[in-house]
C-alpha positions as CSV (number, residue, x, y, z in Angstrom):
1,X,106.8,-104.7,2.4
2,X,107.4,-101.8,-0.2
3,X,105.5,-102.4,-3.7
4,X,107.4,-100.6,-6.8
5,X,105.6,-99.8,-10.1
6,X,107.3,-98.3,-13.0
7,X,106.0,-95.0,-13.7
8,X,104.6,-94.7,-16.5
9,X,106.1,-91.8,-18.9
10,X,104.4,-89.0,-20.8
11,X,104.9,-90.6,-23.9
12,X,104.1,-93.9,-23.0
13,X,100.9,-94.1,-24.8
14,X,100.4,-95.6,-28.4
15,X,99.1,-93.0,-30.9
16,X,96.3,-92.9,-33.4
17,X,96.8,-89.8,-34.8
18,X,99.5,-87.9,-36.9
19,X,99.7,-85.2,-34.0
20,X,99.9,-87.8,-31.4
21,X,102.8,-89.1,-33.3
22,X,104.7,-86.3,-33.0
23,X,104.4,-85.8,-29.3
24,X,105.1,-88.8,-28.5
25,X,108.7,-88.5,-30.4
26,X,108.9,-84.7,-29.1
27,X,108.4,-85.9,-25.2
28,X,110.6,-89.1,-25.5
29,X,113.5,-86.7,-26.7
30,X,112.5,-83.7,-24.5
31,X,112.2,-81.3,-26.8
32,X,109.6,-78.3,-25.7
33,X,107.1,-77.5,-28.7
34,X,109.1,-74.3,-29.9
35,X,111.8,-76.6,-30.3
36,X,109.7,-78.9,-33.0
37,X,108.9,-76.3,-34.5
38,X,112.2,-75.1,-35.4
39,X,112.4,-78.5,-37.2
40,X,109.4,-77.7,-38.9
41,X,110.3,-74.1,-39.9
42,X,106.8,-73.8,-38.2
43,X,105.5,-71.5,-35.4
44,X,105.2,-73.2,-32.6
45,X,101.0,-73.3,-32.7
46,X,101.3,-74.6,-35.5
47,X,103.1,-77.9,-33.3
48,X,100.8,-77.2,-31.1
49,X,97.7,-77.7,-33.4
50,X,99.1,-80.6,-35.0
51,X,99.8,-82.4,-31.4
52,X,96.1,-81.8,-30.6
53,X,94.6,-82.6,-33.5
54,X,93.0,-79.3,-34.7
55,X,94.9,-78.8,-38.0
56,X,97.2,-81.4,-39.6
57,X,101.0,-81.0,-41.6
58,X,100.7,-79.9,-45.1
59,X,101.9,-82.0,-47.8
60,X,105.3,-79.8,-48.3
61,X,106.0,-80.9,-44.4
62,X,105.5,-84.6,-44.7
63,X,109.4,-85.5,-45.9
64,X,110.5,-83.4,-42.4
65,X,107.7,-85.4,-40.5
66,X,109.2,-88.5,-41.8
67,X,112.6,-87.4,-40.9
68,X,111.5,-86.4,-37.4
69,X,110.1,-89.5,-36.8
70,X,112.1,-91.9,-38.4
71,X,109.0,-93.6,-40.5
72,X,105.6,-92.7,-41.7
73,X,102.9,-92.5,-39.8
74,X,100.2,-92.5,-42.5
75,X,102.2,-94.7,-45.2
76,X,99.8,-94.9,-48.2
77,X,99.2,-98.4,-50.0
78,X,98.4,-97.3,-53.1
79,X,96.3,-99.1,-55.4
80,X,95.8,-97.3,-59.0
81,X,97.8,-94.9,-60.4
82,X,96.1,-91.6,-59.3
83,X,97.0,-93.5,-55.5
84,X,100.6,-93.7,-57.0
85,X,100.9,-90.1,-58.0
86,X,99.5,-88.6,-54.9
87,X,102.0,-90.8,-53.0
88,X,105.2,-90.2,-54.9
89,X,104.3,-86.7,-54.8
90,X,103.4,-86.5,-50.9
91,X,106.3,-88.7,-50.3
92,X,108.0,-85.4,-52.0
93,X,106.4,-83.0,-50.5
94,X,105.3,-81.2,-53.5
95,X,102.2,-79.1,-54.4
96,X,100.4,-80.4,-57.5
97,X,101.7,-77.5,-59.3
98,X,105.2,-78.4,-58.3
99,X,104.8,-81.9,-59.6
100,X,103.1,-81.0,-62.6
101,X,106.6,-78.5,-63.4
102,X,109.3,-81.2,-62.4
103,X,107.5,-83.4,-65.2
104,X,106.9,-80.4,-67.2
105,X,102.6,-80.5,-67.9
106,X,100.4,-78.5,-67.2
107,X,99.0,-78.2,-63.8
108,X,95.3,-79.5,-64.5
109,X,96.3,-82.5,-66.5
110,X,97.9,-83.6,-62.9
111,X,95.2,-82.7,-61.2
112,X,93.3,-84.9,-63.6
113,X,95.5,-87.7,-63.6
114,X,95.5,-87.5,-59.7
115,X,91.7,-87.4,-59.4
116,X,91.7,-91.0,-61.8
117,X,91.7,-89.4,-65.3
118,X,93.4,-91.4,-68.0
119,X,96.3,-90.8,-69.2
120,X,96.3,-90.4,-73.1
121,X,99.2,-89.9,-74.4
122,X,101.5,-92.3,-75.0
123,X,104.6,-89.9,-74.4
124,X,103.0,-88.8,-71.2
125,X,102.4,-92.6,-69.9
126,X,105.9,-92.8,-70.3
127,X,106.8,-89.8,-68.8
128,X,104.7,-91.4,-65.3
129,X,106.2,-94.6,-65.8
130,X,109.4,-93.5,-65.3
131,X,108.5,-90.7,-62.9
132,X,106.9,-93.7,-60.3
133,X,109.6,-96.3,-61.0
134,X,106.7,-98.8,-62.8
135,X,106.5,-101.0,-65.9
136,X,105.2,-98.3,-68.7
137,X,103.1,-101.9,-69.9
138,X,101.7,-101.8,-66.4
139,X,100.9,-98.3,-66.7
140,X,99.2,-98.6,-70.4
141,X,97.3,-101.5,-69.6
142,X,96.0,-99.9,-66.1
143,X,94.9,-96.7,-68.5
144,X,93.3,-99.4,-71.0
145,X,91.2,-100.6,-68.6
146,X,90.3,-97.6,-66.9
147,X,89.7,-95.6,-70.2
148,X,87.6,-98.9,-71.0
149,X,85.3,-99.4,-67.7
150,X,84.5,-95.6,-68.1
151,X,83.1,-95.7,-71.7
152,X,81.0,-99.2,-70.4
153,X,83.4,-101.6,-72.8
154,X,84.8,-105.0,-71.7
155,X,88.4,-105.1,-71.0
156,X,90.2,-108.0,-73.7
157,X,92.8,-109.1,-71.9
């Protein structure tokens, strides 16, 4: 009597990481490394380095990632609007400086508004609104609130 086992292939494995990932799509369609990275307009350490965890995409590669792969592997649930920001704009894959010029401010005020500054002006909450598809109530009352728990006063409904 002969006992068969399926052998198991190199990408049968479920990954954890952003680099495992991408090897496991890059074995399942035989592609060799050099070949990812072509994808990537990367050099193919740089594949290489992602796959094995030493370095990880940058934010410009993440919209190629997604395309490689066919979703994302790190989808953020953001929950305030700095979390909103940082996702529309990795989802992008812009620079802060490159956001901050499509919505035409200043670089540092979204680098503040990214790190969970408030958002002042009226014409700018609007501007954010817009820019992340949300309710520009929603994003008034979430800078109310936040402008309020930072200076120690009671939100009023």
């Amino acid at each position: 009597m002969t006992r068969k086992c399926l052998i198991p292939k190199p990408y049968d494995f479920e990954p954890t990481t952003v680099g495992e990932h991408i090897k496991k799509e890059r074995l399942k369609r035989g592609l060799l490394q050099k070949d990812v990275a072509r994808l990537f307009n990367v050099d193919m350490f740089t594949i290489l380095n992602w796959e094995t965890g030493f370095t990880r995409p940058q934010i410009k590669d993440v919209p190629a990632l997604i395309a490689f792969l066919g979703y994302d592997p790190e989808p953020p649930a953001p929950q305030s609007i700095a979390e909103h920001l940082y996702a529309k704009r990795r989802l992008l894959g812009w620079s802060q400086k490159v956001a901050a010029k499509q919505l035409s401010i200043d670089p540092c005020t979204w680098s503040s508004w990214e790190a969970g500054g408030t958002i002042m002006k009226p014409e700018h909450r609007k501007l954010v609104a817009g820019f992340l598809s949300l309710d520009e109530g929603l994003v008034y009352s979430c800078m109310k609130d936040q402008w309020n728990a930072a200076h120690g006063k009671k939100s009023v409904g």
